[in-house]
Structure formats: structure tokens, C-alpha cells
Backbone as CSV, one residue per row, in Angstrom:
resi,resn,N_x,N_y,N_z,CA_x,CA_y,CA_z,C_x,C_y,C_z
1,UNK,-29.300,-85.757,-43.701,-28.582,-86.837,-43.049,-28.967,-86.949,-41.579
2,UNK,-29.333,-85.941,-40.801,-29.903,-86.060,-39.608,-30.888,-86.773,-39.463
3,UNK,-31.879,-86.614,-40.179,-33.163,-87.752,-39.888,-32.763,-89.244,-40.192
4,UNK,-32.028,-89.267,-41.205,-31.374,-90.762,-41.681,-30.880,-91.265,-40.422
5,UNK,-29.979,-90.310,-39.973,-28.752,-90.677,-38.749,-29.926,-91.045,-37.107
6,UNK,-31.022,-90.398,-37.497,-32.288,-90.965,-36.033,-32.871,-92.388,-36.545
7,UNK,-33.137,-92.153,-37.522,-33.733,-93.231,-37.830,-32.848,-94.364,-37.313
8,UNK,-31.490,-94.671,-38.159,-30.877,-95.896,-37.524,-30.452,-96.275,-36.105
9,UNK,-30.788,-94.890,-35.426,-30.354,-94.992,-33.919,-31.239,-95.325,-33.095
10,UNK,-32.369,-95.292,-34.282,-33.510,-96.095,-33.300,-33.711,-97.734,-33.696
11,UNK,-33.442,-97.383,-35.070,-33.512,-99.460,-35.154,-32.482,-100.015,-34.115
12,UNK,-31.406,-99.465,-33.901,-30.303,-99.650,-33.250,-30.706,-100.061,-31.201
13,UNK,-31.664,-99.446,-31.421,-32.526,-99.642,-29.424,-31.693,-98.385,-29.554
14,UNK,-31.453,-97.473,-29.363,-31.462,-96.012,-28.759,-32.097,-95.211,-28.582
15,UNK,-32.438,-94.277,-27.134,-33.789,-93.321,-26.783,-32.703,-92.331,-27.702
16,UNK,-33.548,-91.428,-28.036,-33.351,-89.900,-28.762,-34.016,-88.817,-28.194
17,UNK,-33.066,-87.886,-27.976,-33.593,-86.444,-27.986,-33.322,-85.153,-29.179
18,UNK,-33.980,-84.726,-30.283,-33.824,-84.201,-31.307,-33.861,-83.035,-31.485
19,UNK,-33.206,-82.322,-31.949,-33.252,-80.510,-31.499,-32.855,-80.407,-33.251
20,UNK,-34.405,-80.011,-34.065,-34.258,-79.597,-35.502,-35.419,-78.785,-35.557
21,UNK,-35.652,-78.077,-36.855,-36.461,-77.309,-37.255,-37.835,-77.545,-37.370
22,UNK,-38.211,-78.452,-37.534,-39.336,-79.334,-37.860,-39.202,-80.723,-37.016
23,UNK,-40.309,-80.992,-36.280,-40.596,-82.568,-36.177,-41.074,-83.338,-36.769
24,UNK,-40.666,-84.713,-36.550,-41.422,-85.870,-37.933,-42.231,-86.853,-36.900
25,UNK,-43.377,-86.531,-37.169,-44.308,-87.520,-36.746,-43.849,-89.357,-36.966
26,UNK,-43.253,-89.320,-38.340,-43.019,-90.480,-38.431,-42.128,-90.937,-37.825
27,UNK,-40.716,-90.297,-37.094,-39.839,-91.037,-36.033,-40.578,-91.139,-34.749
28,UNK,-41.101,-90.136,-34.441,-41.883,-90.633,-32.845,-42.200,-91.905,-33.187
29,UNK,-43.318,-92.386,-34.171,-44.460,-93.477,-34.580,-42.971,-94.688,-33.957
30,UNK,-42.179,-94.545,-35.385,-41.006,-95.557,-35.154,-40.503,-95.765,-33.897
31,UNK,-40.326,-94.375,-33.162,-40.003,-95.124,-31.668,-40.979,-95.238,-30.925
32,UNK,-42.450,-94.791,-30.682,-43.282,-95.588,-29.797,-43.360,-97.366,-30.090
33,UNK,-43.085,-97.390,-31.540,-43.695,-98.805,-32.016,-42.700,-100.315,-31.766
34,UNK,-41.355,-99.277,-31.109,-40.337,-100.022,-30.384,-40.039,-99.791,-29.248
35,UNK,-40.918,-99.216,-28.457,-40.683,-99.333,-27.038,-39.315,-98.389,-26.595
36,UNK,-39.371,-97.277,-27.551,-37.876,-96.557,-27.354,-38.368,-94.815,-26.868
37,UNK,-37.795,-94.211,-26.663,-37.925,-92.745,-26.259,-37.703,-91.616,-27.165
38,UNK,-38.517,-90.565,-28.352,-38.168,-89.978,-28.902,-38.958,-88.935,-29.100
39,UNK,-37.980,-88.177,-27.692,-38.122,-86.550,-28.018,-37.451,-85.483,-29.062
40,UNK,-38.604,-84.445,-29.001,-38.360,-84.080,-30.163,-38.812,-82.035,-29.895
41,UNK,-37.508,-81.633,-30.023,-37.930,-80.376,-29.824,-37.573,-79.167,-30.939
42,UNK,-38.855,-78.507,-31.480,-38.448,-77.612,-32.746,-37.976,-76.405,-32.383
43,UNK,-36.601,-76.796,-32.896,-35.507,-74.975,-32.391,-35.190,-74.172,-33.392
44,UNK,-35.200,-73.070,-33.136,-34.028,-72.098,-33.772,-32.631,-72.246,-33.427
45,UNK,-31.862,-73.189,-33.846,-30.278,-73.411,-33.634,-29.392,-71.411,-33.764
46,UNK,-30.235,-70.789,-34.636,-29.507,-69.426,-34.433,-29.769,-68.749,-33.455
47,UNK,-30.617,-69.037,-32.446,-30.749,-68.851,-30.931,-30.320,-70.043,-30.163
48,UNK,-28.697,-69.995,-30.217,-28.344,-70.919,-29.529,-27.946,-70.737,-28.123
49,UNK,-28.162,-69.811,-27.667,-27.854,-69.637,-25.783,-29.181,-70.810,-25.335
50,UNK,-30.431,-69.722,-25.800,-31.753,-70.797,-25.107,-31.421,-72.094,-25.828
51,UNK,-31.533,-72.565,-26.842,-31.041,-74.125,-26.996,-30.223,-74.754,-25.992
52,UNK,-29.028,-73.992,-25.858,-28.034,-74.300,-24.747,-28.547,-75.151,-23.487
53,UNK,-29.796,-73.614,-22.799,-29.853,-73.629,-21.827,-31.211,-74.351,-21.295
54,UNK,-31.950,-74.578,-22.430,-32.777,-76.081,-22.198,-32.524,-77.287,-22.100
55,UNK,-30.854,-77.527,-23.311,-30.113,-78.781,-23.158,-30.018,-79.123,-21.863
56,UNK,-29.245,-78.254,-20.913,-28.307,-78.027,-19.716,-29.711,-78.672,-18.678
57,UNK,-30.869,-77.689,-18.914,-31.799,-78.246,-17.507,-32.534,-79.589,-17.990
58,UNK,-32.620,-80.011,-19.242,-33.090,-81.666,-19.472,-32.245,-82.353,-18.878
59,UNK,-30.659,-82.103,-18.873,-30.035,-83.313,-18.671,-29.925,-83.497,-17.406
60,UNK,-30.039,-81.863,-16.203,-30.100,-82.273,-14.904,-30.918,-82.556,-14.480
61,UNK,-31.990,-82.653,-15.195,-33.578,-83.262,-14.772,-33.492,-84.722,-15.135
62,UNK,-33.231,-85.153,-16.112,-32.872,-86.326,-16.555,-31.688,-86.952,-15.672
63,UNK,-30.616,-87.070,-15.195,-29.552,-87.308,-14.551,-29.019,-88.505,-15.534
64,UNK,-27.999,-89.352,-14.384,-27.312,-90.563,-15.277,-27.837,-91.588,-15.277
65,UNK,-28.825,-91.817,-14.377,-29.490,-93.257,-13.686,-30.238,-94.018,-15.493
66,UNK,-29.571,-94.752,-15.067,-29.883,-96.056,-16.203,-28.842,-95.705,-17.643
67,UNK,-28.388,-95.106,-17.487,-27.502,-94.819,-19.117,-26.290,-95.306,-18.961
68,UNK,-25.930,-96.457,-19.971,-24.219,-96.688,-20.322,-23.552,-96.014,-21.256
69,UNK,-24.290,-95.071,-21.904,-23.503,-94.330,-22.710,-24.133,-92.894,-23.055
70,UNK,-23.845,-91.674,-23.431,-24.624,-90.596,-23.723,-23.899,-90.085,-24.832
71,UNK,-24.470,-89.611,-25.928,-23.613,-88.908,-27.141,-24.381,-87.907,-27.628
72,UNK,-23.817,-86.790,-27.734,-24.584,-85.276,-28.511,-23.731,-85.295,-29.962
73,UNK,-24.477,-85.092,-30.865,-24.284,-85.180,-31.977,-24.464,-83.640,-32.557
74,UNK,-24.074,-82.920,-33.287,-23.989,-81.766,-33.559,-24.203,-81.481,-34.838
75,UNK,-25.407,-81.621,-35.957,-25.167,-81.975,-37.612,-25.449,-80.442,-38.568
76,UNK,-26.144,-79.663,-37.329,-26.859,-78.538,-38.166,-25.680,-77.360,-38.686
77,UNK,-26.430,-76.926,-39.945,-25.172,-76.128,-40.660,-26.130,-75.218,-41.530
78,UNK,-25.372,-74.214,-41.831,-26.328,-73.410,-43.113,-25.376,-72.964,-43.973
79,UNK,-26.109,-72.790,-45.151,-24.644,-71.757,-46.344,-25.498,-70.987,-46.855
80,UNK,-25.305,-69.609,-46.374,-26.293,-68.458,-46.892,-25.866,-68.221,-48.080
81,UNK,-25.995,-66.972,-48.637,-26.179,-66.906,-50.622,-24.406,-66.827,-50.620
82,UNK,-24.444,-68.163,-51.875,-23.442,-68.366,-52.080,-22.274,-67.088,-52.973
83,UNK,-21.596,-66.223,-52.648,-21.627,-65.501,-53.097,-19.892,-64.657,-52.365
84,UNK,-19.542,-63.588,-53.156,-18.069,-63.243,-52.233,-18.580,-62.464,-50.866
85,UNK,-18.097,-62.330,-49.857,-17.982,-61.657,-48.783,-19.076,-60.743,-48.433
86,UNK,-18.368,-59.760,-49.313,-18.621,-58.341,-49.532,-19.883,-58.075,-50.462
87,UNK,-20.908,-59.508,-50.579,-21.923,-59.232,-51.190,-22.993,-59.877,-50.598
88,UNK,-22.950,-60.598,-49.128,-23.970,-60.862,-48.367,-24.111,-60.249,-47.298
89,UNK,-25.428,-59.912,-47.086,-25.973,-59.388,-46.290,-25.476,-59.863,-45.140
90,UNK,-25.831,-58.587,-43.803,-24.561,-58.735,-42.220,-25.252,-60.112,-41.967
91,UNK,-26.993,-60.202,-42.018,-27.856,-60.901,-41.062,-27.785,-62.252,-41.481
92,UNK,-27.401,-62.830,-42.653,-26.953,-64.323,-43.446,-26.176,-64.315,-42.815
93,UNK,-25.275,-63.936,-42.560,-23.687,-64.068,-42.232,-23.878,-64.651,-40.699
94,UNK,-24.317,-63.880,-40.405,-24.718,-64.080,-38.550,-25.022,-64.852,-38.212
95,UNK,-26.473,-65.448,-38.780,-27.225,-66.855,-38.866,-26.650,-67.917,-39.275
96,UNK,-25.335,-67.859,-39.900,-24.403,-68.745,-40.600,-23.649,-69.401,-39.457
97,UNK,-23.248,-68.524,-39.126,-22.025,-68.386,-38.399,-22.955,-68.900,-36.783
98,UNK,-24.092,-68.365,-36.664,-24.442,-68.983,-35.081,-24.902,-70.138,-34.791
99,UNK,-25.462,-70.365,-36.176,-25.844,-72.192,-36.235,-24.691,-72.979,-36.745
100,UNK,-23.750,-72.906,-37.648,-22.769,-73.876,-37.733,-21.691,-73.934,-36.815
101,UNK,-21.592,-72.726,-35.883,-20.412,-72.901,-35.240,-20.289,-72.105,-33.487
102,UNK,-21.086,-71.384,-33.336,-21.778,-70.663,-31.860,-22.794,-72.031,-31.473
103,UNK,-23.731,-72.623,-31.591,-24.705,-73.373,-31.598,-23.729,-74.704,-30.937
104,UNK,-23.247,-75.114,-31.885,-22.655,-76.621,-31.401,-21.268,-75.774,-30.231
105,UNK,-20.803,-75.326,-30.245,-20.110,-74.740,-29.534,-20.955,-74.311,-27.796
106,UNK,-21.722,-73.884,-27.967,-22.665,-73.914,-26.870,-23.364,-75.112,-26.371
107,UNK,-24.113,-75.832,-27.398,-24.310,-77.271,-26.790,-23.313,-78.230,-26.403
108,UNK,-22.207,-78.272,-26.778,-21.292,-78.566,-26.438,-20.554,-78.716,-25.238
109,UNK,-20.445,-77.245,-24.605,-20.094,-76.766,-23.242,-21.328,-77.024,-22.601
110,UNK,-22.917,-76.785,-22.706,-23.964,-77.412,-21.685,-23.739,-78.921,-21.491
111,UNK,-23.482,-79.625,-22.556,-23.520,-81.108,-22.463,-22.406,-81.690,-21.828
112,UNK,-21.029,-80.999,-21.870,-19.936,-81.628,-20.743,-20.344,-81.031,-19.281
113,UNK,-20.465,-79.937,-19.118,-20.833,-79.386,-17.658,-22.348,-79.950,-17.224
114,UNK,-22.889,-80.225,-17.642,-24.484,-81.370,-17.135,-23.973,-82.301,-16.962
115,UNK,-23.334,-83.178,-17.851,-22.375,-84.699,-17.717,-21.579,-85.055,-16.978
116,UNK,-20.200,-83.882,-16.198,-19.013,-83.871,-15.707,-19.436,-85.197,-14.232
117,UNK,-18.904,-85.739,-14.595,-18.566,-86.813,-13.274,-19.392,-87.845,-13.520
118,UNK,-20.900,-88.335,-14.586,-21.636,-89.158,-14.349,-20.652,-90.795,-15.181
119,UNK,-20.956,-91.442,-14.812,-20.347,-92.440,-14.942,-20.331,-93.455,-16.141
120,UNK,-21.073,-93.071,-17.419,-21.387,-94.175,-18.419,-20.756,-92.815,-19.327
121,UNK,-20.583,-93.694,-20.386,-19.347,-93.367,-21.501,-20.275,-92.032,-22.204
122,UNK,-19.283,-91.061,-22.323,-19.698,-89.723,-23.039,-18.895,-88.885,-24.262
123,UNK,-19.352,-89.014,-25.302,-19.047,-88.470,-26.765,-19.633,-87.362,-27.409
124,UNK,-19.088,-86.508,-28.286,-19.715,-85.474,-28.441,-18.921,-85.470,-30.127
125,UNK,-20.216,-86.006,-30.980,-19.592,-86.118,-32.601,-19.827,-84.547,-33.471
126,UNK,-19.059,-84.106,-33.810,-19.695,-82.785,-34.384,-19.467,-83.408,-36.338
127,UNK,-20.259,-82.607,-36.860,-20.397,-83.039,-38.185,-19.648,-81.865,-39.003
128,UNK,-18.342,-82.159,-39.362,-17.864,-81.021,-39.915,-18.074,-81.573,-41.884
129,UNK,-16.632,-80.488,-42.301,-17.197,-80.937,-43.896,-15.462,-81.080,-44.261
130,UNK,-15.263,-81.267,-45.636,-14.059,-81.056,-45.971,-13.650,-79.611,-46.293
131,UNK,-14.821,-78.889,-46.344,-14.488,-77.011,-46.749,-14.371,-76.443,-45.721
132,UNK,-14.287,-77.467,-44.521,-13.562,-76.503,-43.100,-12.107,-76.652,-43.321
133,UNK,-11.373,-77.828,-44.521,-9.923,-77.856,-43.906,-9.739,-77.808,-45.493
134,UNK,-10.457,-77.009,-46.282,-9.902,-76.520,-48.026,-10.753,-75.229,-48.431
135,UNK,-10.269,-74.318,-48.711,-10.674,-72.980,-49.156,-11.697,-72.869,-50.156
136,UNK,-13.310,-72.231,-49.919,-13.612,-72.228,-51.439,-14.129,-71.023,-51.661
137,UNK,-14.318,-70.120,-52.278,-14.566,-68.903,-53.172,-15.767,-68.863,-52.998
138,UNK,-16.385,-67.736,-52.266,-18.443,-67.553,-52.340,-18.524,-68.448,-50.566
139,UNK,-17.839,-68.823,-50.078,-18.333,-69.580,-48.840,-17.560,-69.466,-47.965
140,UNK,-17.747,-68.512,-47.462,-16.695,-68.128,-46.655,-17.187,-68.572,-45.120
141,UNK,-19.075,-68.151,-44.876,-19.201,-68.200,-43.761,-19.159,-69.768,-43.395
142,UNK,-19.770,-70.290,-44.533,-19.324,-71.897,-44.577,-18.266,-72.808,-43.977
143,UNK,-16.904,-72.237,-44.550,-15.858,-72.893,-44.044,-15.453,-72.547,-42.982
144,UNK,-15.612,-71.143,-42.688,-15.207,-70.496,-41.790,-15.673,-71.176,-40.091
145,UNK,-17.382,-71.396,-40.411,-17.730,-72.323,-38.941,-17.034,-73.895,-39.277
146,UNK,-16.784,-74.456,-40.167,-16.294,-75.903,-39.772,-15.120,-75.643,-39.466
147,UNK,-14.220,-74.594,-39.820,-13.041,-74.566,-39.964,-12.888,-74.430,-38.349
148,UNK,-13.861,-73.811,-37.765,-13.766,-73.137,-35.876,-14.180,-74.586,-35.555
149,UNK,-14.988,-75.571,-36.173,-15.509,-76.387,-35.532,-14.523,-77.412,-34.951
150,UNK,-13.912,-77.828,-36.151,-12.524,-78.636,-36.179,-11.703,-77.983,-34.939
151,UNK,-11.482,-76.941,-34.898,-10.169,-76.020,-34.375,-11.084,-76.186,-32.978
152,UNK,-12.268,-75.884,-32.349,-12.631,-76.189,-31.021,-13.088,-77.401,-30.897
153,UNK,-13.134,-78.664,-31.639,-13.152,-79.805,-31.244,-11.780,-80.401,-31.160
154,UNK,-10.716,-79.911,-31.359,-9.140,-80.362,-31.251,-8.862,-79.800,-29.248
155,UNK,-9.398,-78.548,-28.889,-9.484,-77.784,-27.974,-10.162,-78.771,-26.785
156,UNK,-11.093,-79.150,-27.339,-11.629,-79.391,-26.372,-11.374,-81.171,-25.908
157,UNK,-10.566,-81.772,-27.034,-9.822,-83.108,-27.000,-9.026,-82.691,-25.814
158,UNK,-8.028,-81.614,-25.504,-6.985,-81.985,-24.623,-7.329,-81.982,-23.684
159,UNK,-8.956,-80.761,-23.714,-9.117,-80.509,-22.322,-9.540,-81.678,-21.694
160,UNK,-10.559,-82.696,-22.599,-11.369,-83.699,-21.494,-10.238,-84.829,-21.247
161,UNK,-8.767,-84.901,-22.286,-7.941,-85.870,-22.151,-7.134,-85.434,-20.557
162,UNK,-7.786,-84.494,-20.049,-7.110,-84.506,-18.997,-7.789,-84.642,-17.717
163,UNK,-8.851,-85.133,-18.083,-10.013,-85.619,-16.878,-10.342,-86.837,-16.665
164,UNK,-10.456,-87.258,-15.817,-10.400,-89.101,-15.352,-11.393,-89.822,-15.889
165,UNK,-12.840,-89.198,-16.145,-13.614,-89.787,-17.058,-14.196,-88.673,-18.487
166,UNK,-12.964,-88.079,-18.980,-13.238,-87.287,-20.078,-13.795,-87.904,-21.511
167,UNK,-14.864,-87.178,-21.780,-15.522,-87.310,-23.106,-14.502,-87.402,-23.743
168,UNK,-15.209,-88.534,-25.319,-14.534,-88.919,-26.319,-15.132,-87.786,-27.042
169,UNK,-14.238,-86.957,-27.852,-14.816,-85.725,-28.892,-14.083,-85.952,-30.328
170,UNK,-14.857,-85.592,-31.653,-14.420,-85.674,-32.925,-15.280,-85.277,-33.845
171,UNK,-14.316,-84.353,-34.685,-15.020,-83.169,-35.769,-15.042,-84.285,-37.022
172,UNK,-16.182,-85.046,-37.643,-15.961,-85.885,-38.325,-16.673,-85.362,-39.908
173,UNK,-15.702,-85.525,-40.558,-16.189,-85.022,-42.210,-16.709,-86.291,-43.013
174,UNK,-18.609,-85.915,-43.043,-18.940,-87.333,-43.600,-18.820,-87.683,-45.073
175,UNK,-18.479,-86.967,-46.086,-18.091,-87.133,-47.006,-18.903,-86.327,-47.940
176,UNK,-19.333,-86.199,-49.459,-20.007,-85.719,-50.134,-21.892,-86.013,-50.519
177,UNK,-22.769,-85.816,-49.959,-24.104,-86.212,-49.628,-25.227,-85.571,-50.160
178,UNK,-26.057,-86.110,-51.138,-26.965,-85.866,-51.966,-27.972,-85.359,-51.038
179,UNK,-27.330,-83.918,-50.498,-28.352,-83.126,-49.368,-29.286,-82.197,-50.300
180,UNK,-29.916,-81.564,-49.496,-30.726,-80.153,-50.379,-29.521,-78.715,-50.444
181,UNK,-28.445,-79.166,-49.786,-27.117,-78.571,-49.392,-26.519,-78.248,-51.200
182,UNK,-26.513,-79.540,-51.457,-26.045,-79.499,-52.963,-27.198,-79.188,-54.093
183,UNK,-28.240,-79.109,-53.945,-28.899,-78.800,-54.692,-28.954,-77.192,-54.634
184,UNK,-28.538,-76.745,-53.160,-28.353,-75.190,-53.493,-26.729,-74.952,-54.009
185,UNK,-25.882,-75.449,-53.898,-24.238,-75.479,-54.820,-24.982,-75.507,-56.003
186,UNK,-25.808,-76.747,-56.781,-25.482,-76.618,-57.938,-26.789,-75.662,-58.788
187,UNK,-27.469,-74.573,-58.095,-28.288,-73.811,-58.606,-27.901,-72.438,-58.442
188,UNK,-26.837,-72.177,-57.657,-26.081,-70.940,-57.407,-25.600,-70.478,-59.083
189,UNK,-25.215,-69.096,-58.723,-25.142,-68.041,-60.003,-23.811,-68.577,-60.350
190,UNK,-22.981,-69.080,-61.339,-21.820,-69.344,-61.733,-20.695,-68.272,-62.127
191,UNK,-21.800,-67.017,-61.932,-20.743,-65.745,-62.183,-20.184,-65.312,-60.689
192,UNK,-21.053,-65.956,-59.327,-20.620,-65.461,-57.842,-19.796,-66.673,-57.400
193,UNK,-20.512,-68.237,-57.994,-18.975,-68.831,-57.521,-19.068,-69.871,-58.772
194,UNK,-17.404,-69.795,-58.550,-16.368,-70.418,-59.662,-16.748,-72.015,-59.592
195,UNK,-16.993,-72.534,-58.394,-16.834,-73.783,-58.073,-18.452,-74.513,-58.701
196,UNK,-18.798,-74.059,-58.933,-20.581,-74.548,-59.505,-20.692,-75.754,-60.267
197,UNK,-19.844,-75.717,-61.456,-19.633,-76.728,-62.195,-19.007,-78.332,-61.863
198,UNK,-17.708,-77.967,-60.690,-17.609,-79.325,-60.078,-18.772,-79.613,-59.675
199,UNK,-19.437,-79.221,-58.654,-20.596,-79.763,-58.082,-21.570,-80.572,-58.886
200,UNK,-21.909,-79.674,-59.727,-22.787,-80.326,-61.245,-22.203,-81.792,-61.646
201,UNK,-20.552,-81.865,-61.966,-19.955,-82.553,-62.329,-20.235,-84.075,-61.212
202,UNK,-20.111,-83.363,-59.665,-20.280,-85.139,-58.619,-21.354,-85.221,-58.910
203,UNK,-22.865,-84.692,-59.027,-23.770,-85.572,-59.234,-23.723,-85.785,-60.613
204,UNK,-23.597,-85.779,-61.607,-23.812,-86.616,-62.538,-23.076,-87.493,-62.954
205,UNK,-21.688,-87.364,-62.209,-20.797,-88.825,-61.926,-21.394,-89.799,-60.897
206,UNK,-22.343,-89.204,-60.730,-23.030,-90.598,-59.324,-21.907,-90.156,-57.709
207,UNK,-21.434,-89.686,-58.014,-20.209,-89.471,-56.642,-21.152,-88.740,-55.383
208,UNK,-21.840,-88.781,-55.649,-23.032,-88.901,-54.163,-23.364,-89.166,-53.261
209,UNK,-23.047,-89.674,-51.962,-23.586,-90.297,-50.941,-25.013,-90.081,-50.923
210,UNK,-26.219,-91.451,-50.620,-27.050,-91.083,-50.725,-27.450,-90.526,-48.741
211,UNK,-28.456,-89.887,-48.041,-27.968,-89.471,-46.691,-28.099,-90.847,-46.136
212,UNK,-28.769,-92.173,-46.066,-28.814,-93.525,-45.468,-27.151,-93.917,-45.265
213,UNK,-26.573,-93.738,-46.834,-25.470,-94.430,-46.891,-24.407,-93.442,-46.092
214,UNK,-24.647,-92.211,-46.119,-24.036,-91.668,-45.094,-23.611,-91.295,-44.031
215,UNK,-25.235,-91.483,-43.622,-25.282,-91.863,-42.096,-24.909,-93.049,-41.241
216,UNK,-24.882,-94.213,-42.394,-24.005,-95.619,-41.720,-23.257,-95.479,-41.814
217,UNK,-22.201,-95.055,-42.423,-20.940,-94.699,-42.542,-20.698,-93.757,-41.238
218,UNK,-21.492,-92.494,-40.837,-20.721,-91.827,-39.854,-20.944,-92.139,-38.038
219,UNK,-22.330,-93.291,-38.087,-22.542,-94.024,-36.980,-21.526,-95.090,-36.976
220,UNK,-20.940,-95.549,-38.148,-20.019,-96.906,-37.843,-18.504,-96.026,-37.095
221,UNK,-18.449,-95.136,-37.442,-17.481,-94.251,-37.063,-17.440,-94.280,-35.919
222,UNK,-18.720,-93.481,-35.410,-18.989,-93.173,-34.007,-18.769,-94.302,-32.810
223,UNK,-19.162,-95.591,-33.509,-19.124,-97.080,-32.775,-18.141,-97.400,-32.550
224,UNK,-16.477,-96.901,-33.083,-15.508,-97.822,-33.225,-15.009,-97.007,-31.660
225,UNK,-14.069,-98.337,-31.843,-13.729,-98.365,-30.640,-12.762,-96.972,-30.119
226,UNK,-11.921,-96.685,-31.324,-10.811,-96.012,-30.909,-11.436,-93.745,-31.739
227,UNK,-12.659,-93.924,-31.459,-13.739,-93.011,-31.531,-12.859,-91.673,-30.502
228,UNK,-12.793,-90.591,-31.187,-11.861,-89.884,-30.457,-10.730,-89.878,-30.777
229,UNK,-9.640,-90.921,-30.706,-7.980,-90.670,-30.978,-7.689,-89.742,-31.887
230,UNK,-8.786,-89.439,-32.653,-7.980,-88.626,-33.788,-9.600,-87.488,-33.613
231,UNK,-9.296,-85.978,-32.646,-10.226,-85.520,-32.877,-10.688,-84.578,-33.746
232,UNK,-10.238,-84.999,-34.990,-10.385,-84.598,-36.658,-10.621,-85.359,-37.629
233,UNK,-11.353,-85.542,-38.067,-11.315,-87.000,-38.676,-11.893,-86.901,-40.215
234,UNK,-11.723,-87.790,-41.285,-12.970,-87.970,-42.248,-12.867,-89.441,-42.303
235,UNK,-14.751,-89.784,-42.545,-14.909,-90.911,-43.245,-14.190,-92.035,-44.073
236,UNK,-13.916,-91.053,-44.950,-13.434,-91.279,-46.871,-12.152,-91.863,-46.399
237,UNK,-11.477,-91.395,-44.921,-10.059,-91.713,-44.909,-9.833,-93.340,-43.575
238,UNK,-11.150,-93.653,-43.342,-10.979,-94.699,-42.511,-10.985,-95.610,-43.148
């Protein structure tokens, strides 16, 4: 859904700066071929201090001059072997836990403290799930970072609601999405988790988001006006 979610932000006239595993030649192409800006830098999100702390010196190198609006988007997540607790390894767990929920948590805090005082509108969308705010069996490290994600994007609502030009912030659950996410749910061992068979069950009910249709859905989100009031949110429920 991340590349989906660049793509339309560039048909849209928006410069991009991209912090994923891999770069795609083919979004640069798309934004040179529109006169738009798209950087593109390949990270380790589980080394998220240096991510942090490259964010932090682009944006003071970059400053505010010419921008009416700035938004950090937060989408990256992992679900190591799906499995109980007490049967994954420390170093999955770690990597789980530093990219879904240390990572955006750190970019997060670089991107308001680089931003604090500049003058065009500032948002910070984090991409949570619905298994941050419902329990599931084998995924613990899973829910466990959306569940922090939600819980420090509520945190960090009061704080900027109390600053004269405070960021709009919201943990937004984009709904169910025909990722490579679900293709590892529905190939997992059915004896480590119970839940295998629903999964099986949404895709062959079609109950899928495909990631295009998902990503318009969580940019139309991002657009509305009242973006923030609720800094918890899902899709499915607007």
C-alpha cells in the first residue's frame, strides 16, 4: 500500500520523500515526467535512531520556504513467525517491535521538533491496523506495536492540541488489504495460529482491499477537513 499511496501523491502534484527498503525506479520516472520531486532513500526502519536522525537534518536543510502543507506518513510494519510468544526468537521480536512501533515513534518526534513553529499546515498519519485495538493469538509483537501506536498517537494529540500551530496527528486503520502481509496469515502453520482459516476465508470471499483501493481510501481520509479530531480512527467507520 505504500507504493500505491506515492504513486497517487504524485498524480496528485505532491514532491515526495520515501524512506523504504527498496527504491522504484519507476516512481522517480513518474515524478521527473511531472515536474515533481521524488526522493528516495533505502532504510533499515529497524535502525530507527539513524533514520530519525537523517529525517531531522533533511528537514533543517530543507526548511519551510515554499510549502503549504507537510505530512509524514508512517506505513512500515512487520509480523515475524506467526506463532505463540514463547516460540519466537528474541531477534524477530526486536525487529518487530522497532519497525512497527520505535521507528514511527522516532520519526515522529524528529518531524515535530524540525517543524515546530514553521508556518504551513503539519500532519503526521500513522498506519495502524484493527489488531492494535482486538487481540489475536500467534501475534503478539504485531498488535502489540499498533496497539503503542494508537496509544502514542492519542499522546501526542493533546500534546500538539496545546500549541498555537500544533500538528494534526491520527493512528488510522486502513482496513483489510490484499498485502504480501496476508499472504503470510494465510500460509502460516494452523497448529501455531488458530486464526488461519478466517484469513483464508476474506480472500476467497473477495473481502480484500485491493492496495490502490486502499490507498484512496486512506489519502481521502488524510484530505478531510476535520483530519485529526479523532486521533484514532478507521476507514471502514467513516
Amino acid at each position: 500500500m505504500g507504493l500505491a499511496m506515492a504513486k497517487q501523491l504524485l498524480h496528485a502534484g505532491h514532491d515526495l520523500l520515501c524512506l523504504s527498503r527498496h527504491t522504484h525506479d519507476a516512481l522517480a520516472a513518474e515524478a521527473s515526467a511531472a515536474g515533481l520531486r521524488c526522493e528516495q532513500w533505502p532504510l533499515d526502519l529497524a535502525q530507527p535512531e539513524a533514520a530519525a536522525q537523517r529525517l531531522a537534518q533533511w528537514l533543517h536543510t530543507r526548511g519551510p520556504q515554499g510549502l503549504q502543507s507537510l505530512t509524514l506518513i508512517n506505513n512500515a510494519g512487520v509480523i515475524p513467525q506467526l506463532a505463540p510468544l514463547g516460540d519466537i526468537d528474541a531477534h524477530d521480536l526486536s525487529n518487530a517491535l522497532r519497525v512497527g512501533l520505535e521507528a514511527p515513534m522516532l520519526l515522529t518526534g524528529a518531524f515535530l521538533r524540525a517543524t515546530r513553529g514553521w508556518g504551513c499546515t503539519r500532519k503526521v498519519l500513522n498506519i495502524s491496523s484493527g489488531l492494535g485495538r482486538r487481540a489475536m493469538a500467534s501475534s503478539a509483537a504485531y498488535c502489540a506495536a499498533k496497539a503503542g501506536m494508537d496509544h502514542f498517537t492519542r499522546c501526542v494529540a493533546l500534546e500538539e492540541a496545546l500549541l498555537p500551530q500544533g500538528a494534526r496527528v491520527c493512528s488510522l486503520a486502513p482496513g483489510v488489504i490484499d498485502t504480501d502481509m496476508q499472504v503470510q496469515l494465510r500460509a502460516a502453520d494452523a497448529s501455531a495460529f488458530p486464526d488461519r482459516g478466517g484469513f483464508i476465508q476474506l480472500q476467497a470471499q473477495g473481502q480484500l482491499a485491493s492496495p490502490e483501493v486502499a490507498a484512496a481510501r486512506v489519502l481521502g481520509y488524510l484530505a478531510r477537513p476535520d483530519f485529526g479530531d479523532q486521533p484514532v480512527a478507521d476507514v471502514r467507520d467513516a
